[in-house]
C-alpha positions in Angstrom: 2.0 -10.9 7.2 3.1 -9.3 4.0 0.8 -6.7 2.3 1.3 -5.4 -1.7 -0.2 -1.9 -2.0 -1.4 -1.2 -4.9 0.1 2.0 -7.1 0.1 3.1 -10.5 3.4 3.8 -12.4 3.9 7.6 -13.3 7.2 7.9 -14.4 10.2 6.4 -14.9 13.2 7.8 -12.9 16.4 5.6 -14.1 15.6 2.9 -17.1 18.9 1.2 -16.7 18.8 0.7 -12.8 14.7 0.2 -13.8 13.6 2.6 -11.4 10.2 4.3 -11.5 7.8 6.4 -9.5 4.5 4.9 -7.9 1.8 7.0 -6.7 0.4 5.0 -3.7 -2.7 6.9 -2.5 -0.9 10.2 -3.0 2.3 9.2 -2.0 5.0 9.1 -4.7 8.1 7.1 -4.2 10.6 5.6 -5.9 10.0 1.5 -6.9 12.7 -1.2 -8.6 10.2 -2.5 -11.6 12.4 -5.2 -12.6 9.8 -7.6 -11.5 7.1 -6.5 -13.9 10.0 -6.0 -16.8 10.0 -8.3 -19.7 10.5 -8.8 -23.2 6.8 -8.1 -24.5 6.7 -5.3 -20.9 9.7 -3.0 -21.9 10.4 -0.7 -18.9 9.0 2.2 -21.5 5.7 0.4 -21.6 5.1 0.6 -17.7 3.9 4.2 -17.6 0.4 3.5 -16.2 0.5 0.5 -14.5 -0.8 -0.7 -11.5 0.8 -2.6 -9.8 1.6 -4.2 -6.3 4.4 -2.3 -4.4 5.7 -4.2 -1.2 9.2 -3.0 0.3 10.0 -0.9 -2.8 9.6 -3.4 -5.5 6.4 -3.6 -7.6 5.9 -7.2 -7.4 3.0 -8.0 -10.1 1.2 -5.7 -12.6 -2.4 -5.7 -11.6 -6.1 -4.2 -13.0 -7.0 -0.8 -12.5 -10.4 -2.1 -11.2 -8.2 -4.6 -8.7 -6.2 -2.1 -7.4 -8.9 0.7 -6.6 -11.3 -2.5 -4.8 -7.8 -2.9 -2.9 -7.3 0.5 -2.1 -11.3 0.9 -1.0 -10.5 -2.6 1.1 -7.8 -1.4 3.0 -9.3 2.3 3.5 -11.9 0.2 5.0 -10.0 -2.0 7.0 -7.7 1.2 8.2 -11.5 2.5 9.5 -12.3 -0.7 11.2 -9.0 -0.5 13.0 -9.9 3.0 14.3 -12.9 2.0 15.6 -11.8 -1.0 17.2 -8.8 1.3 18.9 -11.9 4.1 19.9 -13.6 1.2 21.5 -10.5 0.1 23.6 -9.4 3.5 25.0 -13.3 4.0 25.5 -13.5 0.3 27.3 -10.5 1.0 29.6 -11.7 4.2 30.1 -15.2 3.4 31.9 -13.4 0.2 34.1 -13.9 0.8 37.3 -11.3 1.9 39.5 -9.6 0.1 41.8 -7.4 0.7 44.8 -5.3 -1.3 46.9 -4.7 -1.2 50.7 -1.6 -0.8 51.8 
């Protein structure tokens, strides 16, 4: 399964390779934009956009609202996941023991 994480645009590192920096829930990283680049979306222009970032490309411009609902979403879902793994180790560790005769 593929996932886009949404980011916002917060600078731009090389406008002729059209290369920026996305803050991903704190993490800052370089991102090709020339998905989101257009003729009425100069690379200028992009400062402040959200957008959704999968394998270093930001692959669509997204809402602000949309992307912090995401963000929330997969907070969430990263939660559930913890729980469900807390309910394993707990599960496997109250099985009974058992031996075997040699």
């Amino acid at each position: 399964m593929c996932l886009g994480i949404p980011g916002q645009i917060i600078e731009i590192i090389d406008a002729t390779q059209l290369l920026a920096k996305v803050d991903v829930a704190g993490v800052k990283r370089p991102v090709n934009i020339a998905c989101i680049v257009n003729d009425e979306h100069p690379t200028e222009s992009c400062i402040g956009d959200w957008v959704l970032v999968h394998v270093g490309f930001a692959m669509s411009r997204i809402d602000e609202n949309e992307a912090h609902k995401t963000l929330e979403l997969l907070n969430e879902l990263g939660e559930v996941q913890d729980e469900i793994e807390a309910m394993k180790a707990s599960q496997s560790s109250s099985q009974p023991k058992t031996r075997t005769l040699a």
